[in-house]
N, C-alpha and C positions, 0 to 999 in steps of 0.2 A: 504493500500500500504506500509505495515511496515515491516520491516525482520531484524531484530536485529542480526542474527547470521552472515549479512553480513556487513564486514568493510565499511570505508566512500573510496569512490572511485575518486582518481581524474580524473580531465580533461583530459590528458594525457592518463591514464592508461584504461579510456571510450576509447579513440580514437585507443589505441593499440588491444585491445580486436575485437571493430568493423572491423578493419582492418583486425584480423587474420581469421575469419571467411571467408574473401574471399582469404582463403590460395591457391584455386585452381586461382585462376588470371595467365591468360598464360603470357609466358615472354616477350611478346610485348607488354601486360598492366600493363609491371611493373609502369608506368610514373602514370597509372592512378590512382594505388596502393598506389602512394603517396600523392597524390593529394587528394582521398579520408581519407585517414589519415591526411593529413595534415586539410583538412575542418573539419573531425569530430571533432580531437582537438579542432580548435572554437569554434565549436555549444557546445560541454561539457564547456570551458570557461566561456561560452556570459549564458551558462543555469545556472551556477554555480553562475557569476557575479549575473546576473539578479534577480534569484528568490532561492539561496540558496544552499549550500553544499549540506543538506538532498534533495533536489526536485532531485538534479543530481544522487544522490544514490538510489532516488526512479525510475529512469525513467531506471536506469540501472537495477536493478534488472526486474524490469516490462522485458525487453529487453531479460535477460536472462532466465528469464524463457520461452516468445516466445520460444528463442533458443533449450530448451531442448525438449519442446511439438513436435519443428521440427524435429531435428535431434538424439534427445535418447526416443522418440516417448512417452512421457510423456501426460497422458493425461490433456483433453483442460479444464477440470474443476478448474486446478490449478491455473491457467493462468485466467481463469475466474473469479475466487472468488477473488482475488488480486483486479481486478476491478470492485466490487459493491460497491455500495452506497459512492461514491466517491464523496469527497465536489464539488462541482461546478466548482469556481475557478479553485481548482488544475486541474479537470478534461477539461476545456480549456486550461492550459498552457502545460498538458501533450501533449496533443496532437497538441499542436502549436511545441512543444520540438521535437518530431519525423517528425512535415511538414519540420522543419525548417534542420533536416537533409535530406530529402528527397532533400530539394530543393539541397542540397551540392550537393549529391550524382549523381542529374539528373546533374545540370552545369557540374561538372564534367565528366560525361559521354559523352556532349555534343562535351566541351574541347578535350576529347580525340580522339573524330569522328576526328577532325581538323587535330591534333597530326599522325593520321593511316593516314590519307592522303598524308600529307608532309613526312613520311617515305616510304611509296610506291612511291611516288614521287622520294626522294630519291635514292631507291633502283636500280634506270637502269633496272627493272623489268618491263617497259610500261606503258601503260596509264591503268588509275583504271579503275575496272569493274565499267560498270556503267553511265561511266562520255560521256560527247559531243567524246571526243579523243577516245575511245573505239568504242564506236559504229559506228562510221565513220571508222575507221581500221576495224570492223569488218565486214561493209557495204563494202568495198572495197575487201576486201579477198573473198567475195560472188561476186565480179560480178560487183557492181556496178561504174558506170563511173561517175567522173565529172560532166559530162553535164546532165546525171538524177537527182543529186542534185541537180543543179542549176537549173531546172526544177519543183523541187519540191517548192523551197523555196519560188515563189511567194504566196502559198496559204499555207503552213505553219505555223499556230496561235498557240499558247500556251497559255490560260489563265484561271490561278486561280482566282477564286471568292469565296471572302472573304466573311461569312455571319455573321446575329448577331443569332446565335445557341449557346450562350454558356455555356456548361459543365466546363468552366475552364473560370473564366476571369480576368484573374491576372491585379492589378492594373496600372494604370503607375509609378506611387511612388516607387510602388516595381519592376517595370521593366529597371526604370534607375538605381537601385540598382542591380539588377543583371548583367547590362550592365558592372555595374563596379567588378565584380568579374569575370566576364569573361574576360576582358581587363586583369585584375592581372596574370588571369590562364595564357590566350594564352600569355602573355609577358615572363614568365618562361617556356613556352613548352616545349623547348629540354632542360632546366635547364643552360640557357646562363646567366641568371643575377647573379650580382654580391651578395655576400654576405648584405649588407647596402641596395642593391635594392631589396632586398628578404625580407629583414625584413620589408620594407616601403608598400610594397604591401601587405606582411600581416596583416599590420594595416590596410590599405584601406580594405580589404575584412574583418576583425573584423567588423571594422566600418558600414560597407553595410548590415552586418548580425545584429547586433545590432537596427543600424535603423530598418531595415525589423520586427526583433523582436517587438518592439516598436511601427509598426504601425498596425493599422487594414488591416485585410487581405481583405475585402469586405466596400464599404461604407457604411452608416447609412439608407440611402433611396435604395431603389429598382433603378438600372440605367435606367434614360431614352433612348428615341435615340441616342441621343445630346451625353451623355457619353458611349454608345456603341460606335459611333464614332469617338469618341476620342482614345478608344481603338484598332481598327482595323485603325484610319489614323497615329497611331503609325508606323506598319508594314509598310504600302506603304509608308509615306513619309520620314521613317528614316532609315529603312531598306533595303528594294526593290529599294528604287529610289538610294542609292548607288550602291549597287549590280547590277541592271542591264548594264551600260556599260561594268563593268566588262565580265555579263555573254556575250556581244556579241565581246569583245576580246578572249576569251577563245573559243567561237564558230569560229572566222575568222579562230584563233591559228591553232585550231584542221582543219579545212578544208586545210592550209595552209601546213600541216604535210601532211596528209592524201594523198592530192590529186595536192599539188606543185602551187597552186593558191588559193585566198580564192575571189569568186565571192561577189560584195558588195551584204549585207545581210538588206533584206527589214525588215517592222517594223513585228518581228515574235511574240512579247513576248508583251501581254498588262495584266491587270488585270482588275476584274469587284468587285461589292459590293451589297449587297444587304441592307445594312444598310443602313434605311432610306426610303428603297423603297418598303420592304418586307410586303406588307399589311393584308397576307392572316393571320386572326386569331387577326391582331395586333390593335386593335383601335390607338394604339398611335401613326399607323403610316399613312400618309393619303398626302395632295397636300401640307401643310405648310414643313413638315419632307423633302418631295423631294425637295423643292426650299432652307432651309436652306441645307442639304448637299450638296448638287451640290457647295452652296457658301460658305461654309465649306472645301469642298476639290479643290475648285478654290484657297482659301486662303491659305491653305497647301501649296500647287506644285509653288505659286508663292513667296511666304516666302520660300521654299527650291535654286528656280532661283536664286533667287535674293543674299541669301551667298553664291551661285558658283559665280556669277558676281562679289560680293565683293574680293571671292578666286581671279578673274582672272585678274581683277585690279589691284592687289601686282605683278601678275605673268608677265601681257603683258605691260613693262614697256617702250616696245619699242620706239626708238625717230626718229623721220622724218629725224636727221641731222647724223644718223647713218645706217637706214634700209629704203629700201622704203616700201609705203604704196599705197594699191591701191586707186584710186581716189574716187572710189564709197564707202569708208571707210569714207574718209574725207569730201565728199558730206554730206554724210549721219550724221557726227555728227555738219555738219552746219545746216542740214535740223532740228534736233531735239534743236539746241541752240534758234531759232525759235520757234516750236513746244512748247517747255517745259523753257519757260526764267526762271525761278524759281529757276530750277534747273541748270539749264546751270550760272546763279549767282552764285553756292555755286560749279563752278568746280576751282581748284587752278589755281593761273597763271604760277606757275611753270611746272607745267605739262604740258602749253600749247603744247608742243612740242612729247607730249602722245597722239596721236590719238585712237589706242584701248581704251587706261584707261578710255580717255575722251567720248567715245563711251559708253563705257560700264554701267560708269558711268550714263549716262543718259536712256541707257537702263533700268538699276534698276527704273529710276524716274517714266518711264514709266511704267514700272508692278506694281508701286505702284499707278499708276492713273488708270490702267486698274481694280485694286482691288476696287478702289474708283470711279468705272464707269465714270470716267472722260469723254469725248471728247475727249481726249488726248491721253488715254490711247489706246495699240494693239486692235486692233477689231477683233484681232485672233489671237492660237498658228502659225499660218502660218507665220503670219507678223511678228511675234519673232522671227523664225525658218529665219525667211530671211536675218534680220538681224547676226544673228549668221553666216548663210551661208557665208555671206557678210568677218567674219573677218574669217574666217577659208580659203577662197580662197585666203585673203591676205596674210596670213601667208605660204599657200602653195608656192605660186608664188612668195615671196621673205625670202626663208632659214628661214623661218617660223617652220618650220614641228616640230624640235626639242626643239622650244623656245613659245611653248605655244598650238601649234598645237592639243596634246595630248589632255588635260587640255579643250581643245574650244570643240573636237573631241567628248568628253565625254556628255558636256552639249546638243551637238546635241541631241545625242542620247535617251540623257532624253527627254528632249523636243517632240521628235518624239514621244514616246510613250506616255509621261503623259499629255501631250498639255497640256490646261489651265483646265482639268476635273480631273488628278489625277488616275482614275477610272471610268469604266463605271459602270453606278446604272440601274441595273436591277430592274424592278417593277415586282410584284409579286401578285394574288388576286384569291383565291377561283372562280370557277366556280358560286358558289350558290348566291354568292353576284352579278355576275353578272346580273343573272336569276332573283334577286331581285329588283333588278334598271330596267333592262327591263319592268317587270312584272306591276311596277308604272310608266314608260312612257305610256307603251300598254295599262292601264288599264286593265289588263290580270291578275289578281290575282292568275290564273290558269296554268301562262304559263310554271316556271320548270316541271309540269306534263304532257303538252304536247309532243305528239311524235317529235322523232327529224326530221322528214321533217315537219311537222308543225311551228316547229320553223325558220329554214332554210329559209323555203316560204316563213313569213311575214319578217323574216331580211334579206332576197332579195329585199323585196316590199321598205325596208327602207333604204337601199345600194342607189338601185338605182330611189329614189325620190319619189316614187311612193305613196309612203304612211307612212308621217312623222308622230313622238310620237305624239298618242292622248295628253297629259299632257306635254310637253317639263319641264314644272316645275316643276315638280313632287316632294316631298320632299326627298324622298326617293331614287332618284337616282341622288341626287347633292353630295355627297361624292364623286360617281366614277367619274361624267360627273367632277366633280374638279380635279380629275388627270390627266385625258386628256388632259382640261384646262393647267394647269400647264405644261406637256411636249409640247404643240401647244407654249405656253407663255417662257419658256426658252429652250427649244431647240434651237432657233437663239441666242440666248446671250451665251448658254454655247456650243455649237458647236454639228456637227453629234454623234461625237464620245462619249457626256455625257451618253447617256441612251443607257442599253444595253435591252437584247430581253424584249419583256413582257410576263409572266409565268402564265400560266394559270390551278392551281390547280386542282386538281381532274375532267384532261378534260378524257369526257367519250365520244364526237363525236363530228362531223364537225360543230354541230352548235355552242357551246363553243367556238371554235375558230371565227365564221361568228361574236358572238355575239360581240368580242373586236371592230373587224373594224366598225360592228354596234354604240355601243357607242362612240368610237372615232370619228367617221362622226358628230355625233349631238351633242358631244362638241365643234368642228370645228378644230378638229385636223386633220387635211386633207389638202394637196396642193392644189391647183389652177385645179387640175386633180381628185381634189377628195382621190387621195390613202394615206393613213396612214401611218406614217414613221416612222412605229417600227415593227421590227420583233416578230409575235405571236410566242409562243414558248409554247405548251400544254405539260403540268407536266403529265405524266401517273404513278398512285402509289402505286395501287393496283395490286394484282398479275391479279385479271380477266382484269382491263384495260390494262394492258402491254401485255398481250394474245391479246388482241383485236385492239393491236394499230395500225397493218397493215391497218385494214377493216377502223378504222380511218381516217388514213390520205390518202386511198386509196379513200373515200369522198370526203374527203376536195379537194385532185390534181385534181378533173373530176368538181367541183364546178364551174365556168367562173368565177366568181367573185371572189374566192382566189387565182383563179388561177392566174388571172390579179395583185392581190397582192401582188403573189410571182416572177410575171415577175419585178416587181417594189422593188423589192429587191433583185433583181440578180439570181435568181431560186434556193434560198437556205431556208431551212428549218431546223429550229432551233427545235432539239428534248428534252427536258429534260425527263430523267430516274430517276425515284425515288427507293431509293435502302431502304430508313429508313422506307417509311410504308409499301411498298410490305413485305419487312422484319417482322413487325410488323403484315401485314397482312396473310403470311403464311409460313414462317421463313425462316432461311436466306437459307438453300436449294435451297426451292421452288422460293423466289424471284432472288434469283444468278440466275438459270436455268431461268425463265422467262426473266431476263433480256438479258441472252445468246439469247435467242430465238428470242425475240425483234430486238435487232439488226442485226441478219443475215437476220429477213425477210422483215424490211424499208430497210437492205442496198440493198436487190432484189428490191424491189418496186424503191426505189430512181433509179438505173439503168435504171427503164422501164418508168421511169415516165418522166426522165428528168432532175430532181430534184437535189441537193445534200443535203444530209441529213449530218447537222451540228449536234452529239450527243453531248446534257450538260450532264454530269454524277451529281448527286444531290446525291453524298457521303458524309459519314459523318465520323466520328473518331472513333467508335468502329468498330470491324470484323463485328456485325448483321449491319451494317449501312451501308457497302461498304467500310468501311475503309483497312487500309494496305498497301501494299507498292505498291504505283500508278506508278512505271515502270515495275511489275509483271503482273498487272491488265491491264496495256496497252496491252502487250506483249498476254495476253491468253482472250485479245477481239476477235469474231469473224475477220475472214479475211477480208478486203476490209471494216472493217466500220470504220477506224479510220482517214485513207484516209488524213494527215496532219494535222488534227485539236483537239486539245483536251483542254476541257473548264469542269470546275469539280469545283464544291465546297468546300474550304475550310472552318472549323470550328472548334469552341471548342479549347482543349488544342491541337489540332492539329496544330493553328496555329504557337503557341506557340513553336512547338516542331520545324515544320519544318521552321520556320523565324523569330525566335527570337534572332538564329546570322547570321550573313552576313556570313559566308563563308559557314555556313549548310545550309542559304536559296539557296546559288549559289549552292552548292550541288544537292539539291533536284530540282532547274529548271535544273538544266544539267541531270541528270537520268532522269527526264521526258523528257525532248525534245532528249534524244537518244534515250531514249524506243519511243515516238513517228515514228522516222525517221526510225527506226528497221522496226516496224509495217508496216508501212507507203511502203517503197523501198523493204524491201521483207520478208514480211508477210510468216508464216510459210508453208512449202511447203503442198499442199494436203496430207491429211494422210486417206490411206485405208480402218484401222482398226475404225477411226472417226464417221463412220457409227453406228458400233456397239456400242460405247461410247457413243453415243447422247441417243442409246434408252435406255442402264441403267443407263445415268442421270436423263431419262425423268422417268422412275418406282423412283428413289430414291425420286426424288423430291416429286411428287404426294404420295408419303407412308410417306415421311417425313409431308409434307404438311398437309395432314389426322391426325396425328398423334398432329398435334402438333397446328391445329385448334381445335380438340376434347377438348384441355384441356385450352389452350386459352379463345377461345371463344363460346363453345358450353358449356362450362360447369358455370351455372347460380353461382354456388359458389368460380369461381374461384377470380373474382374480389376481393372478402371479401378477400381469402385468400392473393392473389398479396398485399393487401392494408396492413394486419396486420405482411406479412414476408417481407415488405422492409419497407423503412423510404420516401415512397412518399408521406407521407403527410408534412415528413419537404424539402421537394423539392418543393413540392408546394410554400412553404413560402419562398424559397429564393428568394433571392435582388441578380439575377446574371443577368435578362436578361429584356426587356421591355415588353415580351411578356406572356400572359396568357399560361401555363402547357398544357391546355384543351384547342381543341375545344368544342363549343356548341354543346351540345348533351345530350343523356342521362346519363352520371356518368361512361357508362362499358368500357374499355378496348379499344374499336373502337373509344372514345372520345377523351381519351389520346393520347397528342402528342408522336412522336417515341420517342424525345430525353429524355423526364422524364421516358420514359420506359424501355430504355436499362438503363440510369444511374442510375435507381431505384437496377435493378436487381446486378449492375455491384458494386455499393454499400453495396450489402449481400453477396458477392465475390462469390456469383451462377452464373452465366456470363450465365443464361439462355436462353436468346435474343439469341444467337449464335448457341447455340447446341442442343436444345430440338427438338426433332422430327428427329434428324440425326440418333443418333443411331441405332432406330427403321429402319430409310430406310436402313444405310450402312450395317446392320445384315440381312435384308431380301437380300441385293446385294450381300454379303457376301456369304449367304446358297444357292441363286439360282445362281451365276457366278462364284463365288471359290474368292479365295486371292489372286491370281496369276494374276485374268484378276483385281482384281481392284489396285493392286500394279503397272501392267503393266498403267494401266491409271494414275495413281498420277505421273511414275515417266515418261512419253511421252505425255503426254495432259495437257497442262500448267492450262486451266482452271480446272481442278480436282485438279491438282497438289495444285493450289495455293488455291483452296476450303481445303483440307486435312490439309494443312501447317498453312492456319489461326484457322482453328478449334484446330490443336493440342497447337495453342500459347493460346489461349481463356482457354481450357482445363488446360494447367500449372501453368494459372493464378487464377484461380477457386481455393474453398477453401470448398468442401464439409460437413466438420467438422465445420467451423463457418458457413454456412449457413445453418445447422440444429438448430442453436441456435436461427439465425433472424425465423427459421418458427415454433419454439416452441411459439415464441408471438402467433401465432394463435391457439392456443391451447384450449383459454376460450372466444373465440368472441360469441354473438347469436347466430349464426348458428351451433354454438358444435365444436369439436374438428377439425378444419382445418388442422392442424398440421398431425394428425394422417390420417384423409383423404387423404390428398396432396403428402407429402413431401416421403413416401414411393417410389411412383411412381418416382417422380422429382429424388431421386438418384439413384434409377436403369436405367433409361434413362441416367444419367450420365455417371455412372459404363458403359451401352452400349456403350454407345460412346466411350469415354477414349477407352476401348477394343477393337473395330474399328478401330480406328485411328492407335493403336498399332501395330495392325496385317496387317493392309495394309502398313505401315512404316518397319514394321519386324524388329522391337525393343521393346526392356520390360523396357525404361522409355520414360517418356515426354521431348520433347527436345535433345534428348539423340546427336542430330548433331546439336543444335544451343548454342555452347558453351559461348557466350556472353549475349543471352536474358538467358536463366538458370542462368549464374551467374545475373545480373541487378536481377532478380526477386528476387534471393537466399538475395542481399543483402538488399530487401525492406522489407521480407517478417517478420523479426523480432520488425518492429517498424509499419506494417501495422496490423497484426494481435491484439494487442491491444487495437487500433484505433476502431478495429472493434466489439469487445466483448465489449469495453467503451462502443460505439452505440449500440448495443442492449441492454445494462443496462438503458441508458439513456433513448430509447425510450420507455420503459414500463413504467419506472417513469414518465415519459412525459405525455403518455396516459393517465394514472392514474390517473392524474393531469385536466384531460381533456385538455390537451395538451395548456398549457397557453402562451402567447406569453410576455416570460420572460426569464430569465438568463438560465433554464434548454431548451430553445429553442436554445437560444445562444452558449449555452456548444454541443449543436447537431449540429446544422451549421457547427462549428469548425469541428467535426468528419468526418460530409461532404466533406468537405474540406480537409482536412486531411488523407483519405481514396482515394479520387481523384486524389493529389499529387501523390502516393505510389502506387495506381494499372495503375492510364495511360491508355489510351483508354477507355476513360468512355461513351462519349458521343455521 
């Protein structure tokens, strides 16, 4: 990494250079133009300070040659040979040196979201595309009245659920560090501070980046539950739970514009988790993991009550001898002086004359007994919510409204939503483990191979009494009967609202689902009526089971006895759609189209049945996974199946991206709940020509599908090659998630979980997962329909559209020139030259594609209309590309080594890591 004929380079002059490179910056980003020069600067300083003048002249040259291979079209062997046989060390600080500007570069992209907001704002130009205020004016300019909203909103739900999937799982350490460089950005946004306050904040952000520097970017051990947890009760309790009364101010705001009243707005906005509850695959997770998070995020949400109560104690200072108070205020803090003498001791006597404070006060005592399962304590968010009710009528009823009202108004609101649970925990469990626990109650060794009315018959005979588990002890099925247990055992302590649907993996028919209420009965999780009080929710994730899901649940509705169980839960039916192994299983084509399919044909059934079919979407954060922009994705779902509800998966560095700040998480819940209410109030009008569209989806799909299973999964040497052209054997090794890479299985490709699969590929910047087998279909669409009818569909049929639009960002982000290097490792494995077998094919399917996309765009670049992801990418691509050539040096030496689990493993992680930052959407 040595180049003698280049000067030593400062800080500064790194930072002037990076900057110029993004010469094209339109002149509404000029703000951010600086901001990224002003960060780069740092990161050259803190690289300079830290680990030496020469490492910063090294990281800069590295930098600038990137630059020439990109732009003076220089080939990649330059750029390559700079990084072989690189010491170790240096080879982890380089590539922490290029995360550590990534990380600049993303906060500040973030910052500037905020920034474009407040200047359309601004501007007397209307409400932003996008936001609640938009789609409401835009709902209204169609047609719609009033009183159809307010008709809509009783059954109007919105909720992300959060999982532990992750591709990205930045620590806490380093995410109260970035809190604070965010704070420094947005405090200078329009450039109001003063000179003295500009210099003080750039210390604070030196400072953040420095620490950040200095700390481990992953911990020592693999994270358990427990610290997945910690990680996602980041989000809900310090993020979302500010942000949401906001978001339901912004929502009255907007109705209040729109339509000259804002009807009060019921509880629309909750969030769910799967952390803790997610069992399928997971040994570590099981009936202990569900009973400590439940009392895990009990303790969150009442540690967050309890400093708005301290907030509102300074705030409601009000005195008897000045304002009145209602009597049921003053009842009520004699009744707790009582209740709680402990703490009614430690209230001042000078306050006596503070009724709220002194209220309040003792409310906090209470949520600390109710943490400590007192007697004492609320035996509900209800009985919380009553007493808050309590001082917010007081304050209405006497000139109240302006002198705390606000401030009370707000905590309602949390309250309503996060009760004492935080989050509802959805439980999660393979079908096959089901079939296993059966199998040892039945004594039926036999019975997964059983036909599915075979099954059905004897878990009818066990429904209803007729014929209980031979073995009730069975060893073999106390794991699951223990979760039952556990939801029978705290559901009363943590309330209705803790546990959300239970999920039921790779369900292939109605007896999969008979089988949960089966096991649930003979753990005694069951009313006094016998019905089970959780909603089954069958995961379909296969492209043949998502075909098949009509005939499915079109069993299950005719069954008496689910039927009985859906009358017992309001006649709603919780669907979850798996978009990451359909995807996996016949690419993302074929699984988009299947999922299209899917839902237009339960939302017919749901009609006939009676039914409401509630869809979970189980996306994830790459384009092959269902990822991208989920108010697109709303919008080009089939007609009528969206019907006010949308419940979707969040995960990965997704979370990260969309609610890591408060104003971009209120962002993106307002763009969903308009795209929602869009969909929702009036769904896109019938289109004619839709007919014909549906049938050359259905050919693309099926030629992609073919296409891209041959090479998949039919071809016996593909696995060798997938395993030697990416770095999933150092994915395997990381310490990012609790969960095993693999299911159980045999070793190929079908065993593999989706997320190490797309991250694998998304790693060798081949973004394969997304695009293989497309080009093949869009070229055969191409030659038998012309350019004209598929241009006509990208730019009038949203779901192509937005199919076309995520392939070409997949496509820009792809690096075909460094992912020839990762498939040249395959080159000398046993099986002979994979490289040379493979990788010919893999880039003419590229090349197809790319050419596809182009021609139905009718443009000769990529991007050519997305003038901000071009640039974001333009400006990663000089410190990512490095990142990436290091990795494949590294993992031959790795190998070689028989892959030791040592510092050359450690210097790979880093690259991981590193490589993740800088391409986004990995997982």
């Amino acid at each position: 990494m040595t180049d003698s004929s280049d000067e030593p380079l400062r800080a500064a002059e790194w930072a002037e250079q990076a900057a110029e490179r993004a010469a094209d910056f339109a002149p509404t980003d000029a703000l951010l133009r600086e901001d990224v020069k002003t960060l780069g600067a740092l990161v050259g300083e803190i690289l300079a300070e830290q680990r030496g003048q020469g490492f910063l002249d090294g990281v800069e040259r590295l930098r600038r040659a990137a630059i020439r291979r990109r732009e003076a079209g220089e080939p990649i062997d330059a750029l390559a040979a700079a990084l072989v046989d690189i010491d170790l060390e240096q080879a982890a600080d380089l590539v922490r040196a290029f995360a550590t500007y990534f990380q600049a570069v993303n906060l500040a992209e973030r910052v500037h979201r905020i920034r474009r907001r407040r200047d359309y704002e601004r501007s007397g130009a209307g409400a932003q595309p996008g936001g609640l205020r938009d789609a409401l004016a835009t709902l209204a300019r169609q047609g719609v009245s009033a009183e159809e909203v307010a008709a809509l909103l009783p059954r109007l739900r919105i909720e992300p659920v959060f999982t532990a999937h992750p591709t990205e799982a930045v620590r806490r350490a380093l995410l109260e560090k970035e809190r604070t460089i965010v704070e420094c950005l947005v405090a200078d946004i329009d450039r109001g501070r003063t000179p003295p306050e500009r210099r003080a904040d750039r210390e604070r952000i030196r400072l953040a980046l420095t620490a950040s520097w200095q700390t481990a970017e992953a911990p020592a051990a693999k994270p358990s539950v427990a610290d997945e947890f910690e990680h996602v009760g980041f989000y809900l309790s310090d993020v979302l739970y500010r942000v949401l009364p906001v978001y339901y101010e912004v929502f009255e705001e907007a109705l209040r514009e729109t339509y000259g009243g804002a009807p009060a707005l019921p509880d629309v906005l909750g969030f769910g988790t799967w952390v803790g509850g997610d069992m399928d695959g997971n040994p570590n997770v099981g009936a202990d993991t569900i009973a400590a998070t439940l009392a895990g995020q009990r303790a969150l949400v009442l540690a967050a009550y309890r400093r708005d109560l301290a907030s509102l104690e300074e705030l409601l200072s009000q005195s008897v001898h000045r304002v009145r108070v209602d009597d049921a205020v003053l009842a009520k803090v004699e009744d707790y002086r009582y209740l709680l003498p402990k703490a009614a001791a430690l209230l001042k006597p000078r306050h006596a004359d503070m009724p709220y404070r002194n209220l309040l006060g003792l409310m906090s005592a209470r949520l600390q007994a109710t943490l400590e399962e007192s007697v004492h304590g609320y035996p509900d968010a209800a009985a919380f919510l009553a007493d808050i009710d309590l001082i917010e009528r007081s304050l209405a009823a006497h000139q109240g409204a302006h002198a705390g009202g606000f401030a009370v108004r707000r905590l309602r609101r949390r309250a309503e939503c996060f009760g004492f649970h935080l989050a509802g925990l959805d439980l999660r469990q393979d079908s096959a483990t089901h079939d296993a626990a059966l199998a040892a109650l039945f004594e039926q060794p036999e019975w997964a191979a059983l036909d599915v009315a075979a099954r059905a018959a004897r878990l009818h005979q066990l429904l209803d009494g007729e014929a209980p588990p031979a073995r009730p002890a069975a060893a073999a099925a106390q794991p699951t009967l223990d979760v039952f247990r556990a939801v029978a055992r705290l559901r009363p302590r943590f309330g209705a609202r803790a546990f959300g649907p239970y999920i039921v993996s790779m369900s292939r028919s109605a007896a999969d689902a008979l089988a949960v209420l089966a096991l649930a009965r003979t753990a005694g999780c069951a009313d006094d009526r016998g019905r089970v009080p959780l909603d089954v929710a069958p995961l379909f994730e296969t492209v043949d089971d998502l075909d098949a899901a009509a005939d499915t649940l079109r069993a299950l509705f005719s069954d008496p006895v689910y039927r009985d169980h859906l009358r017992s839960r309001g006649d709603r039916q919780v669907v979850m759609l798996g978009y990451s192994d359909s995807a996996k299983d016949g690419g993302m084509v074929a699984s988009r189209w299947a999922l299209q399919q899917t839902q237009i044909a339960l939302t017919a059934l749901a009609a006939d049945s009676g039914v409401r079919i509630a869809f979970f979407h189980g996306r994830g954060g790459s384009i092959s996974r269902g990822g991208g922009k989920t108010e697109r994705a709303v919008i080009a779902a089939p007609r009528g199946s969206v019907d006010g509800y949308l419940r979707l998966t969040e995960q990965g560095e997704v979370i990260h991206r969309k609610y890591g700040i408060r104003a971009l998480a209120l962002r993106n819940l307002e763009q969903t709940s308009g795209a929602v209410l869009r969909a929702t109030l009036r769904p896109r009008a019938p289109e004619p020509r839709e007919a014909g569209w549906r049938r050359i989806a259905g050919e693309l799909a099926g030629e992609a599908r073919a296409h891209y299973r041959a090479l998949v999964h039919e071809d016996s040497q593909f696995p060798a090659y997938f395993r030697a052209a990416t770095p999933i054997d150092v994915i395997e090794r990381l310490r990012i998630g609790s969960r095993p890479a693999k299911r159980a299985g045999s070793g190929d490709i079908s065993s593999l979980r989706a997320i190490p699969w797309v991250f694998a590929w998304s790693q060798n910047r081949a973004g394969l997962t997304a695009w293989y087998g497309v080009g093949t279909g869009l070229a055969a669409a191409l030659d038998r329909h012309g350019r004209d009818t598929l241009a006509e569909m990208a730019r009038d049929w949203p779901f192509f559209g937005t199919l076309i639009d995520d392939l070409e960002m997949v496509l820009a982000k792809s690096d075909p020139a460094i992912f020839e290097r990762y498939s040249q490792l395959a080159s000398t494995l046993p099986d002979g030259d994979l490289h040379a077998r493979f990788h010919p094919g893999i880039a003419a399917e590229f090349e197809r594609t790319r050419d596809a996309v182009l021609a139905i765009k009718g443009s000769d670049e990529l991007l050519r209309g997305d003038h901000r992801l071009r640039q974001s990418i333009r400006l990663r691509n000089p410190y990512v590309d490095p990142i990436s050539l290091l990795q494949v040096d590294l993992l031959a030496r790795w190998r070689a080594a028989d892959r030791p689990d040592d510092a050359l493993l450690q210097a790979l992680v880093a690259t991981v890591n590193g490589i993740a930052a800088g391409v986004q959407n990995t997982g």
